[in-house]
C-alpha positions as CSV (number, residue, x, y, z in Angstrom):
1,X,64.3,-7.2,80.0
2,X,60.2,-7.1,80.0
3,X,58.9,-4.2,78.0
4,X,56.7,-3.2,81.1
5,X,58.3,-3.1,84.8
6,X,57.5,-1.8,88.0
7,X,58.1,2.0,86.8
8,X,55.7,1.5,84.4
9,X,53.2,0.5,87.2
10,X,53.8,3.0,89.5
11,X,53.4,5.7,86.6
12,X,49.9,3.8,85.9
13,X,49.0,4.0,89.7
14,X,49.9,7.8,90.4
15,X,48.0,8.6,86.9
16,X,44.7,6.2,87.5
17,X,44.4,4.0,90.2
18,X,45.4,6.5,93.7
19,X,43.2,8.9,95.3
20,X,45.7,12.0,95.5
21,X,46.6,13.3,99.1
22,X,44.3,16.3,98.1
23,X,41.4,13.7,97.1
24,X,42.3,12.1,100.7
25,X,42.4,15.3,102.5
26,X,39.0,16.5,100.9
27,X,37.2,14.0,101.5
28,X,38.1,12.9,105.2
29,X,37.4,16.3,106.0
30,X,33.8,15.9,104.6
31,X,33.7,12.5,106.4
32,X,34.6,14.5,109.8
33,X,32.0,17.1,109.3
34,X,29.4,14.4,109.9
35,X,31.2,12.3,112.2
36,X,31.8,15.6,114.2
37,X,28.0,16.2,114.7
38,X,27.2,12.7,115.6
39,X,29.7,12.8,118.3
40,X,28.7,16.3,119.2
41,X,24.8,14.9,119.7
42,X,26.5,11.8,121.7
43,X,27.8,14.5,124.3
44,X,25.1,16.7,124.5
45,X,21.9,14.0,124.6
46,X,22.8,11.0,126.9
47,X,19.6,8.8,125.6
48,X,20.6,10.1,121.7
49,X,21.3,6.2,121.0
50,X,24.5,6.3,119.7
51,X,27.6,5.3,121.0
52,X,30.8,6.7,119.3
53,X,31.5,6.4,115.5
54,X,34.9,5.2,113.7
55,X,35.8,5.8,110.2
56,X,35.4,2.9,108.4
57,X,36.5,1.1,105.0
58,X,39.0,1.7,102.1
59,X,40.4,5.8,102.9
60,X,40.9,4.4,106.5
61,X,42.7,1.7,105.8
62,X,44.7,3.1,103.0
63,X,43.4,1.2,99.8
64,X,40.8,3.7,98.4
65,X,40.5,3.7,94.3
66,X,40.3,7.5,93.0
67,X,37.2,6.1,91.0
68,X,35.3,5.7,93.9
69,X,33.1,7.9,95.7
70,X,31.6,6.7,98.4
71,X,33.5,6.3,102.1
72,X,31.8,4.5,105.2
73,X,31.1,5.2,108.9
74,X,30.6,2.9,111.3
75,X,28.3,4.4,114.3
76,X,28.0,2.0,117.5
77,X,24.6,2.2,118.5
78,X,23.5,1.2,122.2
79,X,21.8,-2.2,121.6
80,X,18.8,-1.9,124.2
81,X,17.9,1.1,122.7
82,X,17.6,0.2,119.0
83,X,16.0,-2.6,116.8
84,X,17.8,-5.5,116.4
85,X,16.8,-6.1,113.0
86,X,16.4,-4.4,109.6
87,X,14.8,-2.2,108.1
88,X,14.1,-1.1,111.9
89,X,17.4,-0.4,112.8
90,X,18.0,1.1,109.4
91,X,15.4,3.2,109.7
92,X,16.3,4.8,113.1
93,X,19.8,5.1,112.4
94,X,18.3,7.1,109.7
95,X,16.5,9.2,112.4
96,X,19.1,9.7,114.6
97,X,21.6,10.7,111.9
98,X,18.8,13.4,110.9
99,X,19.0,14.9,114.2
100,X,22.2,15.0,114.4
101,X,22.5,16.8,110.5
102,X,19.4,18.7,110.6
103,X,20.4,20.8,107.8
104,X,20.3,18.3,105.4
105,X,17.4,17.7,103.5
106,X,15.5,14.3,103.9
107,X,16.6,13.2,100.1
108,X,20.4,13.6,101.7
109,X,20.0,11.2,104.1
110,X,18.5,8.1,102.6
111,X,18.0,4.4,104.6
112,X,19.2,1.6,102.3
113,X,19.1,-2.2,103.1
114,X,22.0,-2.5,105.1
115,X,23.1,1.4,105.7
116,X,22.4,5.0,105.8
117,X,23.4,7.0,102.6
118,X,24.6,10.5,103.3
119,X,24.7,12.4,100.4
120,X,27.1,15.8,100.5
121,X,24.9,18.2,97.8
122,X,28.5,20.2,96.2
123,X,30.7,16.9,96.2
124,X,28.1,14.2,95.4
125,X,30.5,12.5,98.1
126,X,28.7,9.5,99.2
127,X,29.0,8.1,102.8
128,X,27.1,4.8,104.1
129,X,26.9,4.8,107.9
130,X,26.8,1.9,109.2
131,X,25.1,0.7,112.5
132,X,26.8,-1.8,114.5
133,X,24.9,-3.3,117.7
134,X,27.3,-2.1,120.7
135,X,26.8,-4.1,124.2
136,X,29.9,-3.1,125.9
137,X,32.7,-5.3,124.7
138,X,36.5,-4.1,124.6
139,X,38.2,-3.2,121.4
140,X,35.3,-1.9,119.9
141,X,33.5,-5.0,119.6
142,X,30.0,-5.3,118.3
143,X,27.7,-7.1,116.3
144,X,26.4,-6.2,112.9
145,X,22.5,-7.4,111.6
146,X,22.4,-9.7,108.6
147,X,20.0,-8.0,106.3
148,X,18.2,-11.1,105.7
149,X,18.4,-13.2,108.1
150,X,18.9,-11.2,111.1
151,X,21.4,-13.0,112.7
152,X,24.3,-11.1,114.5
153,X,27.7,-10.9,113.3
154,X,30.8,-10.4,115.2
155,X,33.5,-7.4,114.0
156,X,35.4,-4.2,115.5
157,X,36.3,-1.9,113.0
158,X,38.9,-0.6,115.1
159,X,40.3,-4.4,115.1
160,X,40.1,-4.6,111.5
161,X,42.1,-0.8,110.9
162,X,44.7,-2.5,113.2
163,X,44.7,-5.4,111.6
164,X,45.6,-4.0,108.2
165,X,47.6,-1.0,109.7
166,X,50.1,-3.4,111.3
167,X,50.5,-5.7,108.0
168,X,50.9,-2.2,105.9
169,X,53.5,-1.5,108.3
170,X,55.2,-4.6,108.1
171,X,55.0,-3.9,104.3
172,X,55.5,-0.2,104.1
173,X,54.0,1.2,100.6
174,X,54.0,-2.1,98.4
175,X,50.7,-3.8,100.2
176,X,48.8,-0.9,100.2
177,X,49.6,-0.2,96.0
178,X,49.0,-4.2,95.4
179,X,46.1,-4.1,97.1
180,X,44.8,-1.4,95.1
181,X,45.6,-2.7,91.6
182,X,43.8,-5.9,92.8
183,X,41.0,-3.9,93.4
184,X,41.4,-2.0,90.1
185,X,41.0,-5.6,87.9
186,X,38.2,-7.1,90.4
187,X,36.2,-3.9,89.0
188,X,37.5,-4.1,85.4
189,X,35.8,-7.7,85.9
190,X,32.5,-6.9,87.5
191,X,32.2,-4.8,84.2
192,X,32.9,-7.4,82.4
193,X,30.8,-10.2,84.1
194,X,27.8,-9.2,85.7
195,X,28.3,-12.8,87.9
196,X,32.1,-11.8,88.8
197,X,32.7,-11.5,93.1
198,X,35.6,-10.4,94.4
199,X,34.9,-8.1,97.2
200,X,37.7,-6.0,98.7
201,X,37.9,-7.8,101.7
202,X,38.7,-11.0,100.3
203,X,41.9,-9.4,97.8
204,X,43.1,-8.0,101.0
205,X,43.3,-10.6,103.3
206,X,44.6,-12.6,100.3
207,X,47.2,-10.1,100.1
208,X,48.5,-10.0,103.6
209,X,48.5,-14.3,103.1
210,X,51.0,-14.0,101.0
211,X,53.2,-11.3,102.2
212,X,52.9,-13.2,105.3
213,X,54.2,-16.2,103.7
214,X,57.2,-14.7,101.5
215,X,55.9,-13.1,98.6
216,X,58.3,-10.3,97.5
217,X,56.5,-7.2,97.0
218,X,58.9,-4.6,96.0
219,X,58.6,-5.7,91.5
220,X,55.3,-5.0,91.1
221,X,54.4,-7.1,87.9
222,X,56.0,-10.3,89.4
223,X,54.5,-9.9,92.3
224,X,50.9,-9.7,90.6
225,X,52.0,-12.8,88.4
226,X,52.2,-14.4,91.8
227,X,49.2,-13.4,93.2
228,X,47.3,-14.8,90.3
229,X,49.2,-17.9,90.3
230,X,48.8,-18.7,93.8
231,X,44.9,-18.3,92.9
232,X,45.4,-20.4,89.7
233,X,47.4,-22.9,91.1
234,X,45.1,-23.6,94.5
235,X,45.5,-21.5,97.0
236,X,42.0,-21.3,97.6
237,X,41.8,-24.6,98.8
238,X,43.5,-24.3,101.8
239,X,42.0,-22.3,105.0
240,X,43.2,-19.2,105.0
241,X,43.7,-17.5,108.5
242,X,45.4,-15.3,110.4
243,X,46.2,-15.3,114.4
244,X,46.7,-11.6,114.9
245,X,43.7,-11.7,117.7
246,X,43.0,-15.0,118.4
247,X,45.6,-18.3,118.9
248,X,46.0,-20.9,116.1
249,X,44.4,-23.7,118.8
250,X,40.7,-21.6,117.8
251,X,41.0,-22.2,114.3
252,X,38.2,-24.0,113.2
253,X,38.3,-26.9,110.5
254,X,38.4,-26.4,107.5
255,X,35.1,-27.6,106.6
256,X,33.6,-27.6,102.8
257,X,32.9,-24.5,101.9
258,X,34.5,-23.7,98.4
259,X,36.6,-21.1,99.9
260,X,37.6,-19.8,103.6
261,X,38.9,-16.9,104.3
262,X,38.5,-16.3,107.7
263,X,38.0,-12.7,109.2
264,X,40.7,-12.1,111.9
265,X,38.6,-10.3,114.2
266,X,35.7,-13.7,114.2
267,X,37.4,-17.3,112.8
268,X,33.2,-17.7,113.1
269,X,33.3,-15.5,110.0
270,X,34.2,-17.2,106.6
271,X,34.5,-13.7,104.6
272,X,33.7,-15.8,101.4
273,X,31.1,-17.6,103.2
274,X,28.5,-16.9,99.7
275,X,30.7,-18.0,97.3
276,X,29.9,-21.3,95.8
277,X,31.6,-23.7,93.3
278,X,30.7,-21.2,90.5
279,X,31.7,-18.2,92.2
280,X,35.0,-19.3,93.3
281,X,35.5,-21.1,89.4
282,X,34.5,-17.6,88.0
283,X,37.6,-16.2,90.2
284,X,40.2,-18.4,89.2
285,X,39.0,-18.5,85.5
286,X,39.3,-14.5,85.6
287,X,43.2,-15.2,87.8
288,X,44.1,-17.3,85.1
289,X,43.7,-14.8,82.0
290,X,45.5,-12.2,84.2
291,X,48.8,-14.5,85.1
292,X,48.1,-15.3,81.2
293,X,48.2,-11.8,80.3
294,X,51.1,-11.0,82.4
295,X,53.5,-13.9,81.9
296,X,53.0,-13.5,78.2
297,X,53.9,-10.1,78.0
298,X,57.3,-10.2,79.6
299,X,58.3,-12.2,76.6
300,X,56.6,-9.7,73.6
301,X,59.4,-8.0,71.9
302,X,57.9,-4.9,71.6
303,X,56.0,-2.1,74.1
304,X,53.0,-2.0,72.0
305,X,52.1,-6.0,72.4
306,X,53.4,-6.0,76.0
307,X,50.8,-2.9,76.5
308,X,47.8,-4.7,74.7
309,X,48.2,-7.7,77.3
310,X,48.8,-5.6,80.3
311,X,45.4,-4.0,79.2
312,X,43.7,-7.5,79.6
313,X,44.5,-7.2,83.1
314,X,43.9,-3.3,83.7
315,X,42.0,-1.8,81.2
316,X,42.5,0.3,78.3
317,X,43.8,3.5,80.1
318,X,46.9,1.4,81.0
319,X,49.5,2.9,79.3
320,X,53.2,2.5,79.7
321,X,54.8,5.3,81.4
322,X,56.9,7.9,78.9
């Protein structure tokens, strides 16, 4: 018997890793008090600008860390009315969110490169509201602005919820707590190497590629010893896909780019499109010390050991549960 098993995991994730339904609760509600004046201003000014907005990012789809604070909100913005490029479009969403929240003060509502900041003053809640260029298109399709070179990029957010929504239910409870511990060591990483990338996009779709192709979810530590192995052992030189919206016959080749992970709402977009040979080396180096850490601690005979390696992959508040 492995001195650490799923039990111990779930313990770790309720105690660490979760937002509570309180946390969830609290903060969606701050979420809507924004959203809810945006869409108020939509009603009440027909040339405000904006279209609708969507909740966005990890609370909406389910895989929020406690540890962090800030939530996203995606506004659709009528594209013949606002820049198509940044900082312009930045800068107006910034303007228009302003009118819409006038009783927050200026230093609350900050333009960024990419986003608008809102800062809630008691909570220190951060939200980044994101403009996405609306022309129209069903299912909530529209065209984010690369920051530096302009160019348009095709997404829905509503696709994307869907998109993970329908995998979670597939998976009910495991996905959503893999995902998360995933998460949980790509940031343990990034602490530990400036030069580490492993956005949350990227663990997620990686995820669902592997539920989708038999990985048994239900025992959590084997099923992270997996998901590092199938790293380790190559699975990021295949294409990785998924033909939820669009027919396998629109795939596009595989092309070589070090890693490609399509987005299931674009095949245009290769979601690791900016890792290079280092990046993606970096990522299976940091893979292989966690299926390491884990394979060698299901063979210490005591707790204590099997802890000390578990931390390797989680930290140092992992603890085994009591």
């Amino acid at each position: 018997m492995p001195q650490i098993d799923h039990a111990d995991l779930v313990a770790f994730a309720g105690d660490k890793v979760n937002l509570t339904k309180a946390e969830v609760d609290d903060q969606r509600a701050q979420v809507n008090r924004l959203k809810d004046r945006i869409e108020t201003k939509i009603a009440i000014s027909p040339g405000y600008g904006f279209v609708k907005s969507l909740h966005a990012g990890s609370v909406a789809k389910g895989t929020a860390l406690r540890t962090v604070n800030d939530r996203d909100l995606a506004v659709y913005v009528k594209a013949e009315q606002a820049p198509d490029e940044t900082p312009a479009l930045v800068n107006w969403v910034r303007d228009r969110v302003a009118e819409a929240y006038s009783t927050l003060s200026d230093d609350q509502i900050v333009a960024k490169t990419n986003c608008v900041t809102v800062t809630f003053a008691t909570s220190k809640l951060e939200v980044d509201v994101v403009p996405v260029l609306y022309e129209g298109e069903p299912h909530d399709v529209g065209y984010l602005v690369n920051k530096c070179t302009g160019e348009r990029l095709k997404t829905s957010v509503r696709q994307h919820l869907d998109f993970i929504r329908s995998h979670k239910k597939a998976h009910p409870k495991h996905l959503a707590q893999l995902i998360r511990f995933t998460k949980w060591w790509a940031r343990l990483q990034k602490k530990r190497d400036g030069e580490f990338k492993c956005k949350s996009f990227i663990l997620e779709l990686l995820w669902i590629h592997q539920a989708n192709s038999g990985l048994i979810l239900n025992d959590y530590p084997v099923a992270l010893e997996q998901f590092f192995a199938f790293i380790v052992n190559g699975g990021l030189n295949d294409q990785i896909a998924f033909t939820d919206f669009h027919p396998s016959s629109d795939l596009p080749e595989r092309g070589n780019a070090p890693i490609q992970i399509l987005d299931p709402v674009n095949f245009d977009n290769n979601v690791a499109e900016h890792y290079g040979l280092i990046e993606r080396d970096r990522l299976v180096a940091a893979a292989q010390k966690a299926f390491d850490a884990i394979s060698t601690a299901y063979y210490e005979p005591t707790k204590g050991q099997a802890v000390e390696l578990w931390q390797d992959v989680l930290g140092t508040s992992f603890k085994a549960a009591a």
